[in-house]
N, C-alpha and C positions, 0 to 999 in steps of 0.2 A: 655493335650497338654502342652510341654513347651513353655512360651511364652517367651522366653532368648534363642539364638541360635548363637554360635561361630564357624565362619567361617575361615576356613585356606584356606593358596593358593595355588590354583591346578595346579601351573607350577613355577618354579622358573624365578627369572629377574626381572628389575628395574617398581615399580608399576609406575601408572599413574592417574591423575584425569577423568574423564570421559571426564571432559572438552577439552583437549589435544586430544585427538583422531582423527584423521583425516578422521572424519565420521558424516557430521552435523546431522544423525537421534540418533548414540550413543551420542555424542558429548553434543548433545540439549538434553539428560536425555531423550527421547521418548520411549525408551524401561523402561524406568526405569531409579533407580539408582545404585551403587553399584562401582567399580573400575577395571583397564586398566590393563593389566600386558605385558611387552615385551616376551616375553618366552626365554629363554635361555637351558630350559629340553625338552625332545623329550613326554614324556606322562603325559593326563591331567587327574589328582586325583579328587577326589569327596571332595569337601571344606566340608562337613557334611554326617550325614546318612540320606537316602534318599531312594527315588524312582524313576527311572527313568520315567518319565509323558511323555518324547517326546523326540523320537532320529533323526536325519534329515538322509531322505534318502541317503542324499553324507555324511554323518557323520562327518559335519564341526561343530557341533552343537547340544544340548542336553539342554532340562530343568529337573532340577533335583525338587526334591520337597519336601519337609523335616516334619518330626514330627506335625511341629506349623503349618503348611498352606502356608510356604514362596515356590515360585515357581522362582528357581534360574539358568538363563538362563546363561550357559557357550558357548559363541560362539569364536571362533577359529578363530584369523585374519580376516578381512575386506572384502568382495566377495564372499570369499570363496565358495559362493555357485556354484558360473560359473567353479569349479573346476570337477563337477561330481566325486567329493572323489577319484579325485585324490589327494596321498599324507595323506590319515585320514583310520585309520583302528579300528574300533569299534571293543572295550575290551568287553560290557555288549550289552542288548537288550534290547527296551523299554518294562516297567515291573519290570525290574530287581530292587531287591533292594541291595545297597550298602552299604557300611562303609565310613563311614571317611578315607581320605587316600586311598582309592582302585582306579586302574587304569582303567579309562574308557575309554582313546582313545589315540590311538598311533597315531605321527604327524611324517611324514618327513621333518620337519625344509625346507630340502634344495630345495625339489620340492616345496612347499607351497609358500618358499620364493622368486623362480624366477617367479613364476606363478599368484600369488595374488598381490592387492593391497599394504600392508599392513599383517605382522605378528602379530601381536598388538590384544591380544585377551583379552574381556571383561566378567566379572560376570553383572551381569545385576539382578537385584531381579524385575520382570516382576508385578508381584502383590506389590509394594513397598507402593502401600497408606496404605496400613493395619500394616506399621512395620516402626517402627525411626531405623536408622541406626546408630551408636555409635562407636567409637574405630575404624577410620580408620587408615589404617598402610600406611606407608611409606617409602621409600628409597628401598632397593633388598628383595624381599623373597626368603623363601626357600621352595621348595615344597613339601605341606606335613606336616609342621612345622611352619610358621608362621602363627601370628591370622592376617587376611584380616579386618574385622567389626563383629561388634555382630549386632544383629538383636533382637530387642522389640516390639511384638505384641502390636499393639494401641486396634483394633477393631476386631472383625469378621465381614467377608465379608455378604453382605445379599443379597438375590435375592429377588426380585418383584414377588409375581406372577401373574398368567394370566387369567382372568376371562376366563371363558370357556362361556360368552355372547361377548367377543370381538372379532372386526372383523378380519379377516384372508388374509392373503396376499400370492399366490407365486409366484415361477418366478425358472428360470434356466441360467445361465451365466456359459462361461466358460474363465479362467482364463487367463488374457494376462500377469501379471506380468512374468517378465525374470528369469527365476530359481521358477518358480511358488510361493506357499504361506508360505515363509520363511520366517524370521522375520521380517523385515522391509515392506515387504506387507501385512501381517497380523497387523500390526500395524494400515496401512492406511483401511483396512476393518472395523479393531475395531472404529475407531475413527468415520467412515462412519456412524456405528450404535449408538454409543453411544449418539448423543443428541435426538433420540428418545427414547417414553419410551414405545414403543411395544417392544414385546424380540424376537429378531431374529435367528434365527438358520441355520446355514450352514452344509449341509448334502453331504457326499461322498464318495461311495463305504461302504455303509450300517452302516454310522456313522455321527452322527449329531451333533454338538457343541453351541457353544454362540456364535455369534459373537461380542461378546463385550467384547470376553477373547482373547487377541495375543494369549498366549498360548497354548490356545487349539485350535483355527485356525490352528494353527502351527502342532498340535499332527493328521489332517486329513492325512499330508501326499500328499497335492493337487498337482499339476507339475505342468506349460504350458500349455497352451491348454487344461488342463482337463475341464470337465463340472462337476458342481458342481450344488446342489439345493438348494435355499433359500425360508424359512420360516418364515414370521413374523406374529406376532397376537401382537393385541393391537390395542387402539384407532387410533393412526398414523399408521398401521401398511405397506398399499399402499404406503407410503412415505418413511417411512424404508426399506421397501424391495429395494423399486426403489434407494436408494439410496447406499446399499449393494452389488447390483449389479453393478450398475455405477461403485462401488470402485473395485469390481472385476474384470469387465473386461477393466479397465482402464489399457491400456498399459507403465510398466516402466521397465526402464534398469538398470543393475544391479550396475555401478558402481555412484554411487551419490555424492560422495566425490569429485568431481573434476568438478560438480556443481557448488560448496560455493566458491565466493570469498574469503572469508577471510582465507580459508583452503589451497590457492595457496600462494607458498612461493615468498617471495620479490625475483628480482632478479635484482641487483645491477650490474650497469652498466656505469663507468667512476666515480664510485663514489656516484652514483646519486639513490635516491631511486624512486622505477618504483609503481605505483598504477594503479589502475584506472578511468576515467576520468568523474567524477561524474556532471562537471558544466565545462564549457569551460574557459578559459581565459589563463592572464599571471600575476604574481604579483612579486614586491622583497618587502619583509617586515623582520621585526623581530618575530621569533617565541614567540606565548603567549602560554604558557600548561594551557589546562583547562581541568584538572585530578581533579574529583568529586569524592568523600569516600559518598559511600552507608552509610545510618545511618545502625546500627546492632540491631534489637530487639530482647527482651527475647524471649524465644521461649514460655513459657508456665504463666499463669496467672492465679489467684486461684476468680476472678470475672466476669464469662463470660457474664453476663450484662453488667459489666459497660466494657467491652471490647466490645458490641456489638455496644454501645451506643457511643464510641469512635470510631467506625470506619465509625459511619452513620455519626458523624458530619465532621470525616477528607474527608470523600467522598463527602458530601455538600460543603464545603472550595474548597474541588479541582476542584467540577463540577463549582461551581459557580467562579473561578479565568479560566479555560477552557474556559467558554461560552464568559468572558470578551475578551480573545483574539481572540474570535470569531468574537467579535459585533467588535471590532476596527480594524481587518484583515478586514469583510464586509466592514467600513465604507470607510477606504482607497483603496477599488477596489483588495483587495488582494486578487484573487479567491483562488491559491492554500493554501493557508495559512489557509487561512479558511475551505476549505475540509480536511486540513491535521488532525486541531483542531476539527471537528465537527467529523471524525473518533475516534479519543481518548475521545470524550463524550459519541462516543456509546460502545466502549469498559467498560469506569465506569461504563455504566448502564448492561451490560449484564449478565444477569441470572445466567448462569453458573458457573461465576468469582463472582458473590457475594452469590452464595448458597453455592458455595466453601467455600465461607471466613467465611461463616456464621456454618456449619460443623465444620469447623476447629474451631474459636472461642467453640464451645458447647463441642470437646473433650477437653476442656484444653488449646487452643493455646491463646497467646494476639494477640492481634489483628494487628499490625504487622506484627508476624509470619505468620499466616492462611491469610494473603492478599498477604503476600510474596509465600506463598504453593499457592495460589491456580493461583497467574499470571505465576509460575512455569509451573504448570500444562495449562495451553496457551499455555507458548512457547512450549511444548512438541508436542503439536496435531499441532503447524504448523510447526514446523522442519519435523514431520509426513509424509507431504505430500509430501516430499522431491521437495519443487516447492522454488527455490533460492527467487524470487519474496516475497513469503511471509514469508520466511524466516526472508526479512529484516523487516518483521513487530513485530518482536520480539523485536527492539530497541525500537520500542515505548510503548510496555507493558512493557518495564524494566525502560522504562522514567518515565509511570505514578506511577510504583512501588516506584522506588527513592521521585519523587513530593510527595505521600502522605505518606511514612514513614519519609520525611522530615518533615513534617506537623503532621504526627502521634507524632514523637519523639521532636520535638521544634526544631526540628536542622537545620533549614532552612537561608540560607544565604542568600544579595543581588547578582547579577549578578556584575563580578570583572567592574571596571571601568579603561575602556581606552582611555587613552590620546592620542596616535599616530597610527594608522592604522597598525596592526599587518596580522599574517597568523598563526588560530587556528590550533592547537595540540591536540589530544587528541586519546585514544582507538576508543571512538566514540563519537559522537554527538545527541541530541536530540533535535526534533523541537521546541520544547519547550528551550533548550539554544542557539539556534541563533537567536531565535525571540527575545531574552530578550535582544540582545546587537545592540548600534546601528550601520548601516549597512554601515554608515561612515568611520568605523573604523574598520571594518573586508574585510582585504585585500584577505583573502582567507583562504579557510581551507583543514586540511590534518589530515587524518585518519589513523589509523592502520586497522581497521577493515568496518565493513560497505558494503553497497554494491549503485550501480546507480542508481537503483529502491528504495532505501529506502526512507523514507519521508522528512530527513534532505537534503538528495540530492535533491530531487525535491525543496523543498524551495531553497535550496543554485542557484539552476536554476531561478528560478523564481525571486530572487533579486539579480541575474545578479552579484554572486560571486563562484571566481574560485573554484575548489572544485576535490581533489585528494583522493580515497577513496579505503581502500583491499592493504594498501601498506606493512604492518604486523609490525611484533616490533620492526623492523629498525627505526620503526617513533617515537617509543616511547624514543630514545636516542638521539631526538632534546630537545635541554631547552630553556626556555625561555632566551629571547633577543639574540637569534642568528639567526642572518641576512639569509635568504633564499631563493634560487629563485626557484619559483615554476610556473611550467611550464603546467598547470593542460591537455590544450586541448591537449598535445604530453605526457600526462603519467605519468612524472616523477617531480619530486623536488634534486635540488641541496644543499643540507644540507652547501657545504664550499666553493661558487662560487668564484673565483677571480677577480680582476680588469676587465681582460678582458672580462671576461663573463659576469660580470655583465654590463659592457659597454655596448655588444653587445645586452644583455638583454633589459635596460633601451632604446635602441635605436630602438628597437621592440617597446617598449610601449608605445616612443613615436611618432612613425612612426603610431600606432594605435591609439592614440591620436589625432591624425593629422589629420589622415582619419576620423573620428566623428567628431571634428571642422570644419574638410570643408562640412562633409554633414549636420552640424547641421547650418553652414553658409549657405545655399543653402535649407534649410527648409521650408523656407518661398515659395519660388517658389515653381512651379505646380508639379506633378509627371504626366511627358510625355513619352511616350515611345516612342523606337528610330523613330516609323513610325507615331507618332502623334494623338495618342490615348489617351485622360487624365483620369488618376483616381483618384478619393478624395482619402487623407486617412485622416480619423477621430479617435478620441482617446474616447476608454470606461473609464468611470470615476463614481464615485459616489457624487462627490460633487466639489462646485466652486473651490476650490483651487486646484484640477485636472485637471479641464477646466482651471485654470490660467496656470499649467505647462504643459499641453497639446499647447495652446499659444504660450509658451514661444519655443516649438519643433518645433513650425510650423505646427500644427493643422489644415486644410482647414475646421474640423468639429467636433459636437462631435456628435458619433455612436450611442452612449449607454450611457444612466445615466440612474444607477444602484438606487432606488427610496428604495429601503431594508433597506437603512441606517438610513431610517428616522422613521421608525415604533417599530426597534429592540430596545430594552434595555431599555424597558419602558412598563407603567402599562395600557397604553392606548393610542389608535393614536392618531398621533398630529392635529389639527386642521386645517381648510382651511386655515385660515393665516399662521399659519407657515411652510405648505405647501408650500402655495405663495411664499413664503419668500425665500426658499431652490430654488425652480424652477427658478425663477427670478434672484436669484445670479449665477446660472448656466449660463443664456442669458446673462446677464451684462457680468461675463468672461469673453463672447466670442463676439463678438460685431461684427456684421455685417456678423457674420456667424449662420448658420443650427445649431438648437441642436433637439437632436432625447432624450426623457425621456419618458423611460418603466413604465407603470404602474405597480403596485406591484405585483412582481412575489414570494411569498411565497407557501408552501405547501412542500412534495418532504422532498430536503432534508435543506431548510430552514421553520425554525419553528417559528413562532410568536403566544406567549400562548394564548397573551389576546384576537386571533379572535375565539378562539376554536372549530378549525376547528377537525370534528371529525375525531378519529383514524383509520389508516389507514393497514391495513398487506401489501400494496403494495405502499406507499405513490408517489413514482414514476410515478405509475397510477392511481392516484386519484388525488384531487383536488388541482391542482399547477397552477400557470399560471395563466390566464382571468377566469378558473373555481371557484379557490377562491373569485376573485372578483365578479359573481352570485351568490354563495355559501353567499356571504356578501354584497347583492343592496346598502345600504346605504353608506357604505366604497367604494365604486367603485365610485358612484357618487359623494361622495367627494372629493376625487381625483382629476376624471372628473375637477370639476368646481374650485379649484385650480387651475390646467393646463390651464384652459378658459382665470382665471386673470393674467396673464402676458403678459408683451407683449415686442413686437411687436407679435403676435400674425401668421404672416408671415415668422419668423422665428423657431418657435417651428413643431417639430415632433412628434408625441402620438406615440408609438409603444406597441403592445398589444403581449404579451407573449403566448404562449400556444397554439395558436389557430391552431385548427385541423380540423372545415368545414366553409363553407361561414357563413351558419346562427349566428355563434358566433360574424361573423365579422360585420353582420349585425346591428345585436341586437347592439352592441356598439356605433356604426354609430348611429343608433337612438338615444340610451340616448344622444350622444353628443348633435346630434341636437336639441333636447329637452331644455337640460340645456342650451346650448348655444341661443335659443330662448328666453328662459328665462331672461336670461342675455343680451339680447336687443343687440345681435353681430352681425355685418356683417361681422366677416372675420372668416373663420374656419382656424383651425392648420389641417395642413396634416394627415392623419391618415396613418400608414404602421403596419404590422404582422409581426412578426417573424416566420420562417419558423425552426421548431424545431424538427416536427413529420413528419413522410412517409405522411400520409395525407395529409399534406401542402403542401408538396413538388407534390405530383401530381395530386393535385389542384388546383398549382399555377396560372393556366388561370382564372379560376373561381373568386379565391382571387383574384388576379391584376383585375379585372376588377371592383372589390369595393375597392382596396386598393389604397394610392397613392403609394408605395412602398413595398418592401419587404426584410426584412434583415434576414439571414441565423446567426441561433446560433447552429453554430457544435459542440457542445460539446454534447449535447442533440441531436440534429440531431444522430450522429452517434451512441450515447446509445442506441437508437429506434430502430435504423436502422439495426445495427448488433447485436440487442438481448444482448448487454453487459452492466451490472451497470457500470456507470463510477466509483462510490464507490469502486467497487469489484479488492481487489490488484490482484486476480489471473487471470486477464484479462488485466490488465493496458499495457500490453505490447505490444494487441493484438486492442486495441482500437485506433485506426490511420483515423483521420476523409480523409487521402490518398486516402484509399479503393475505389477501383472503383465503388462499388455499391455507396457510397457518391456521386461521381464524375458524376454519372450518373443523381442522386436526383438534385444538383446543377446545372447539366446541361438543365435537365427540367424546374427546377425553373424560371433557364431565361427564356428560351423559353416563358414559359406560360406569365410573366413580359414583354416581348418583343411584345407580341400579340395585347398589351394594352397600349403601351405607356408610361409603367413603369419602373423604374430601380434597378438593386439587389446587394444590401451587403452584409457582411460578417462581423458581429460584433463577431465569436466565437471564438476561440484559435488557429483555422487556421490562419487566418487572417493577426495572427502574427509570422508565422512558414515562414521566408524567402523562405526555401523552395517551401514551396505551395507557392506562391505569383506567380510567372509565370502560375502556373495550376491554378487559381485562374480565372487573367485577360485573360486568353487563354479562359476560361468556359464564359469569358462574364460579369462575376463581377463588376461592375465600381465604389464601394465603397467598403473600408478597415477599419473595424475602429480596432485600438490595444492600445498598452499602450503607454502613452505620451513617455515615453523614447526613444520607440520603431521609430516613426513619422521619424525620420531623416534618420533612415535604411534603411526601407520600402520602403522612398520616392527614395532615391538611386539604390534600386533595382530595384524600376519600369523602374527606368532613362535607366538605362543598357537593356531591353526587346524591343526584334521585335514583336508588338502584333501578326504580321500573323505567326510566328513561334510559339506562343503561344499557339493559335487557332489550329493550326496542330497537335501539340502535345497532349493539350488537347482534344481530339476528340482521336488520336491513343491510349492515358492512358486509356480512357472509356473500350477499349476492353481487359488491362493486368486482370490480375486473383489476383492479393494480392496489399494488401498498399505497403508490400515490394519492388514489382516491380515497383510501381508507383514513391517508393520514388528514387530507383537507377537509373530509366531512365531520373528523372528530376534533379539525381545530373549530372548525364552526358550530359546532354544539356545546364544546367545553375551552373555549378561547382560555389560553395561558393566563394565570394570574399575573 
């Protein structure tokens, strides 16, 4: 076998990087690597000698397969598969073996090119982990003649094999992808199987393959609708089939490029550059660019210990600087901040991505290189799915990339320091650099790339900064210190506004300025609705100086104190007293009002080492909530008796996490009374539930009648409810605590609360969704608690409700079928101020 292979170009016209491709699954290296070519010649030559391995029924597409083992995927323009060959007329047959130079497929340029996506055809080396690619060319080829890349065998490929004592799996699916299993769905097959390690085999019309090969997926020949059969053996083998199938007959359409925001072109209009609208607002600032240079490592290193050794300490450095803005996003109430960060911890740890690294280092690579190859190999399997959603989750595997080859190579900077309130610039952004700057001073940000679902988006939401994102590389010809007005919630940014615009601008922001002064002058008073219904609204917080600026909003209460803050980042719980201490300065804050403090809700996806609480494969449904605290009597009870010593005593709320039947509610009830006997009390603190799980919720009669209270935490509520991880990005879009099944949970809730003489909150992230807020107090609600910021909004919005229109409405919502419709009929009844 020659392990050296030179490849020419099988079409003449200006090459391209893969990158460029207006194809996020070629684009993102998912098929592989290799280069673009525009074609300018009508027929495509064979770049080496070879074998034909797989010709596609419409003949947009052929893998070729050469000498050394490389399996060199030549596909023809963008779609092309929805062409049914029209416009492609196949030279050879699969079998065939070629030359160099020999023509395998004639293209008619000019049907192809009204009819397809995209002209734009790619080499793709499908098997590329087994070969470094070297000598790429650029600028026009000639077909036929110029060298494209060499190709250097690293390794030979291995297969596993299969005990013939392992267990057996089948199954039959038939295939919903759109042009059947062409490249880019044989892709999403491959990936399905690939993180088991049973070997799966896809069988069709009396031929069977891997499914862990695109390739040969690709070489069945499967359509539409055909039925195919699957075969796994192996330990997991039930779980790979099931999941081979899923990918099979999961239905997608053929054009996916038009998916990807970033792949839509700007379109500039009066001047103004047009995005999309990642985070609402208005701002005029001076541009700051924060254009980051990737450090560049060697690719190969002749110690692959002390390269191994190098990479467990820069991964230790990065986990432990992660967990940090973990414990400080918990401690200040910052939920999404904190899930953003606790995602990029479980990314460092995962398996895949450091057995990768770990392979790579042992061929030769440093450690660098082989972290950088194998976070590559990430983003490949989630451009994969071709799901835009997690697509954008590819920013943050290139974050943590950059973070620890900065840390690898010593090349790590401070975060820039700013004096005056700017509007950031950049390709993109990482959660990780807007968290590092402060949020004073970040008027707003604008992207070229990116997308609304991304993580920096959601943060840029969450700290309430405007945020323009997919505007493309119009944006990257703003410089710093030039003045801009950017218009995030309508789309666009004015790169060179005039006097008058910017007049008319500043008199928007401060006409919106105006309106937050007068509702934040007006905070203090009650929130009444126009027919004279009051609702608290109280602020979640985690500690006294949130309760002070919850206060300072006009707080009637605090909902939620978040008790997390006091246990993390430490080698061992803190003590009753400084318990005490924490609890107490929370009531002093707030003086003469209600404070509602959660006992400790860990487990799930907050983790506190020192309880050692054991490992869980579904941590979600194991011990989280009031379970941990049985899980740990002695910790619960200290708690407990903390909470006892404060006082006024008349003012404190216990609220208990988790609780899913009476008996849990009971049992706590007792120990209070207990301790509290102990401690020679006559006054008990209120006790209420969280209502988090379906359980809860239609038990609520049962609970209220031992509860004094009940507060609703949707965010969990709705995970339960509709079967979705909140974690999980391929769902986040779909996870809307709207849902009328929610709506109906909530509406019971009261009910049962109502039976009893009790009253129900809303401490979750609805709470704070203006929106719901009418569906909310229409359900019966009569407390709100969100973010101090938040208080003056809320209270205004209730100002504005007829509760009996509320009440109607809510009740007709119960019978829509999607959050969707839930959300458009309540923008139609209560249109956004």
């Amino acid at each position: 076998m020659n392990p050296s292979l030179q490849l020419i170009a099988p079409f003449s016209g200006p090459l391209l990087p893969l990158s460029q491709v207006p194809d996020p699954v070629f684009a993102g290296l998912m098929m592989g690597d290799g280069l673009a070519i525009e074609p300018l010649s009508s027929t495509l030559l064979a770049p080496c000698d070879g074998v034909i391995s797989q010709l596609a029924r419409t003949h947009h597409a052929l893998t070729l397969t050469a000498a050394n083992g490389a399996q060199i995927l030549l596909h023809i323009g963008i779609d092309t598969v929805q062409l049914g060959g029209a416009g492609f007329t196949a030279l050879v047959a699969q079998g065939d073996s070629v030359r160099q130079g020999q023509a395998l497929i004639e293209v008619d340029l000019d049907v192809v090119a009204r009819q397809a996506a995209s002209l734009i055809s790619m080499l793709v080396i499908a098997n590329g982990e087994h070969y470094q690619l070297d000598e790429r060319a650029s600028g026009l080829a000639q077909a036929g003649e110029t060298p494209l890349l060499r190709l250097h065998a690293m390794h030979a490929a291995t297969t596993a094999s299969v005990s013939t004592e392992a267990s057996e799996s089948r199954g039959r699916a038939t295939v919903r992808h759109a042009g059947g299993l062409h490249a880019r769905p044989a892709a999403l097959v491959q990936n399905a199987a690939r993180p088991f390690a049973a070997q799966v085999q896809v069988a069709f019309k009396g031929h069977s393959v891997n499914a862990k090969s695109m390739v040969a997926l690709m070489t069945l020949g499967v359509a539409e609708e055909d039925d195919v059969e699957v075969l796994a053996q192996g330990s997991d083998a039930a779980a790979a089939a099931a999941a081979v199938i899923a990918a099979l007959q999961t239905r997608s359409q053929g054009a996916h490029a038009t998916a990807q925001p970033v792949a839509r072109p700007t379109v500039a209009v009066a001047g103004m550059l047009s995005g999309v609208c990642a985070a609402p607002g208005l701002a005029i600032a001076p541009v700051f660019r924060l254009d980051v240079r990737e450090p560049e490592p060697a690719q190969s290193a002749d110690d692959p210990q002390r390269e191994a050794r190098l990479l467990q300490q820069a991964l230790q450095q990065l986990r432990g600087r992660i967990g940090q803005s973990i414990n400080d996003a918990m401690r200040c109430g910052a939920q999404a901040q904190s899930e953003i960060f606790s995602a990029h911890l479980a990314v460092l740890d995962d398996p895949e991505l450091l057995q990768a690294s770990q392979r790579g280092i042992a061929s030769g690579l440093s450690a660098g290189f082989a972290f950088r190859q194998a976070i590559s190999t990430q983003c490949q399997l989630l451009t994969a799915l071709g799901n835009p959603l997690l697509a954008e989750r590819i920013a943050d595997l290139r974050d943590l990339q950059r973070q620890l080859l900065q840390i690898l190579l010593g090349e790590e900077s401070p975060p820039p320091v700013l004096s005056v309130p700017v509007i950031l610039v950049a390709d993109d952004l990482a959660p990780s650099q807007l968290a590092s700057l402060p949020q004073d001073k970040v008027a707003g940000m604008l992207t070229a790339a990116g997308g609304a679902t991304a993580h920096v988006a959601i943060l840029a939401r969450a700290l309430g900064i405007p945020a323009l994102v997919a505007c493309g590389p119009a944006a990257l010809q703003l410089h710093t210190g030039q003045q801009v007005l950017l218009d995030a919630s309508q789309g666009w940014c004015h790169p060179a506004p005039d006097e008058r615009t910017l007049s008319e601008a500043a008199g928007r922001i401060a006409a919106l300025a105006q309106r937050r002064q007068h509702m934040q002058a007006c905070a203090n008073a009650a929130a009444v609705t126009l027919d004279g219904v009051s609702i608290e609204v109280a602020v979640n917080i985690a500690n006294a100086d949130e309760a002070r600026e919850g206060l300072l909003h006009g707080a009637d209460s605090v909902g939620l104190t978040r008790t997390e803050f006091l246990f993390i980042d430490r080698q061992q719980a803190p003590d009753a007293a400084e318990q005490r201490q924490a609890y107490q300065a929370v009531l002093d804050a707030m003086p003469e009002r209600p404070v509602i403090i959660r006992t400790l809700d860990v487990g799930g996806d907050k983790d506190v080492p020192y309880l050692q609480l054991p490992a869980e494969a579904n941590p979600a449904l194991g011990l989280r909530g009031i379970r941990s605290g049985f899980a740990d009597p002695a910790l619960l009870d200290l708690q407990l008796n903390a909470l006892l010593s404060v006082r006024p005593l008349s003012r404190l709320r216990i609220l208990l996490p988790m609780i899913s039947e009476v008996d849990e509610l009971l049992l706590v009830r007792q120990r209070l009374e207990l301790l509290a006997g102990q401690l020679g009390l006559s006054e008990r603190p209120q006790l209420g539930v969280m209502i988090e799980v379906p359980s809860a919720a239609l038990l609520a009669d049962q609970l209220a009648r031992h509860a004094d209270f009940l507060s609703i935490g949707t965010n969990d509520l709705t995970q339960y409810t509709l079967a979705m991880d909140r974690c999980n990005a391929t769902l986040a879009a779909r996870m809307d605590a709207l849902h009328p099944a929610l709506l109906r949970l909530i509406a019971m809730t009261v009910e049962g609360a109502r039976q009893h003489g009790k009253w129900v909150g809303v401490c979750g992230a609805l709470a704070s969704d203006p929106a719901a807020v009418p569906v909310l107090v229409g359900l019966g609600v009569t407390e709100l608690s969100v973010s101090p910021g938040l208080v003056p909004e809320i209270k205004s919005r209730i100002r504005g409700l007829d509760f009996a229109e509320c009440q109607r409405e809510a009740r007709a919502m119960q019978t829509l079928s999607s959050a969707r419709e839930v959300r458009q009929r309540a923008q139609h009844c209560w249109p956004a101020a």
